[in-house]
C-alpha positions in Angstrom: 42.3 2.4 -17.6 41.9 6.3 -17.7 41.3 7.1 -14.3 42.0 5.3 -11.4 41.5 7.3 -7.8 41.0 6.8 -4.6 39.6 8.5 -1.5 40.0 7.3 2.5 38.7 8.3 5.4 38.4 7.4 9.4 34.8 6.5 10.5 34.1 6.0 13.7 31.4 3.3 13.5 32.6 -0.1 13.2 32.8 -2.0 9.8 29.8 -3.9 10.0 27.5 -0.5 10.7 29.5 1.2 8.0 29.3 -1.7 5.2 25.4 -2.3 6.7 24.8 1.2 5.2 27.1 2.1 1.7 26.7 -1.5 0.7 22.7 -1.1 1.1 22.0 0.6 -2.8 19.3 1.7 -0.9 21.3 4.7 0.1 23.1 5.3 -2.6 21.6 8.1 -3.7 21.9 9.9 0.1 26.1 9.9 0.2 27.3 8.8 -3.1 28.1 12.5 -4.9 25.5 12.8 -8.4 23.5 9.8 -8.2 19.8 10.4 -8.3 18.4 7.3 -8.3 19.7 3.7 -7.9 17.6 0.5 -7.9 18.6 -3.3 -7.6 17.8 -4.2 -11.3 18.9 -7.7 -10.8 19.2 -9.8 -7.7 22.3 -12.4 -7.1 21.0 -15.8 -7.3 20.9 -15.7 -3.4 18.6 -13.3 -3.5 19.0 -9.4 -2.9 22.6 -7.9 -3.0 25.6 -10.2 -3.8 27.8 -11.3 -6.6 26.2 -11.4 -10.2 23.4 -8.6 -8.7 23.0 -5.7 -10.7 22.1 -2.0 -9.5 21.3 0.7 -11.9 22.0 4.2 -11.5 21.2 7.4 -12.7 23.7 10.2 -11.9 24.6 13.4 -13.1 28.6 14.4 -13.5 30.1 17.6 -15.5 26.7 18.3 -15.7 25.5 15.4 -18.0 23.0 12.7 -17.3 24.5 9.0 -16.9 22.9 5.8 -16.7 25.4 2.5 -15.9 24.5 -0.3 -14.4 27.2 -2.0 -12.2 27.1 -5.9 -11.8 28.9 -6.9 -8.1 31.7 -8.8 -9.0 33.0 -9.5 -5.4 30.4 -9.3 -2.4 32.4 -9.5 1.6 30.4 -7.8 3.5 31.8 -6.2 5.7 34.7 -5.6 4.1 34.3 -5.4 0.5 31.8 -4.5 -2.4 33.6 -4.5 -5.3 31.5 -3.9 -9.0 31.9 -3.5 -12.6 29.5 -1.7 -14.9 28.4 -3.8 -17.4 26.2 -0.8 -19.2 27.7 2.6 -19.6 28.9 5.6 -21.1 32.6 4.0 -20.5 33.5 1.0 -18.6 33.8 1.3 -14.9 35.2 -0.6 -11.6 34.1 0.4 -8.3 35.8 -0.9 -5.1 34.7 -0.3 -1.5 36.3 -1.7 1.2 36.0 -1.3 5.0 38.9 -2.1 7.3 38.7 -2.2 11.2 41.0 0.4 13.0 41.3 1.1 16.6 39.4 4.5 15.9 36.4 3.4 14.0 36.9 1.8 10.3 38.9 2.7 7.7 36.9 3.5 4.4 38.1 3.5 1.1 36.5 3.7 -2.3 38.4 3.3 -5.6 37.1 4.3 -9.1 38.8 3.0 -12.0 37.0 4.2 -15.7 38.0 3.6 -19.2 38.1 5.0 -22.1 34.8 6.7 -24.0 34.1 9.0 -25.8 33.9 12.4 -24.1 35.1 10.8 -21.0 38.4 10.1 -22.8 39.2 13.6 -24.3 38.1 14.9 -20.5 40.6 12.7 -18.6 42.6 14.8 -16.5 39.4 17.1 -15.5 37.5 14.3 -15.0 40.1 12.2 -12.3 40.2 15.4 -10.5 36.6 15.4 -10.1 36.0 12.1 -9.7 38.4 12.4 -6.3 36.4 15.4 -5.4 33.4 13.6 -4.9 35.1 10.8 -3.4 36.4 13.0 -0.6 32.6 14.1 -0.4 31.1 10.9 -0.3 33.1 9.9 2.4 32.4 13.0 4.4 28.5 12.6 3.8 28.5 8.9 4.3 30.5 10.2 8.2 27.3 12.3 8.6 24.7 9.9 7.8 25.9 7.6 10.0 26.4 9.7 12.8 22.6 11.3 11.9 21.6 7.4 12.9 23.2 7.3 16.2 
């Protein structure tokens, strides 16, 4: 792998309201940094979100357009989401997970890419950026939930 980073932060909801909401693709596109669109493409064979469900995104980053589709390889709610893209500019593992503390819950997100293309030559910028919007996410996904009450 290229990249691999990592962003925490303290939320002050509980797990289950925090995973309720960044696990829902649904919202995707309201905290996760880039991403315009995102749709559930293919559900798990339970039905809706679990593992073996794909979601499709559209996001921009370094000002290019990128379409991946992540499958979920590992489905806890409420404490872990955990998916690999399967269609992409450069292969791609995304890990949430959402740990109880006595304060709230302790998020996390990991991003680990590989090697493609552009996306190789642009390594170093693009780990840098990539924790960037990490640390944004985090602080927007804070505000959303605190905008529900």
């Amino acid at each position: 792998m290229t990249i691999d980073v990592s962003a925490e932060r303290i939320l002050p909801p509980p797990p289950e309201r925090v995973a309720a909401y960044a696990m829902d693709w649904r919202h995707d596109a309201d905290w996760t940094q880039g991403i315009r669109r995102a749709e559930l493409t293919r559900e798990a064979d339970s039905g809706g979100l679990g593992v073996g469900a794909e979601v499709t995104r559209t996001a921009y980053f370094l000002g290019r357009r990128i379409d991946y589709v992540l499958r979920v390889a590992a489905y806890e709610p409420p404490r872990l989401l955990d998916m690999v893209s399967v269609a992409g500019p450069m292969p791609m593992h995304v890990t949430y997970t959402f740990e109880p503390q006595q304060d709230g819950t302790l998020a996390r997100i990991r991003v680990q890419g590989g090697e493609g293309g552009f996306y190789r030559l642009a390594a170093p910028l693009l780990a840098r950026q990539v924790r960037a919007n990490l640390v944004k996410d985090l602080r927007d996904l804070k505000a959303r939930l605190a905008e529900q009450g």
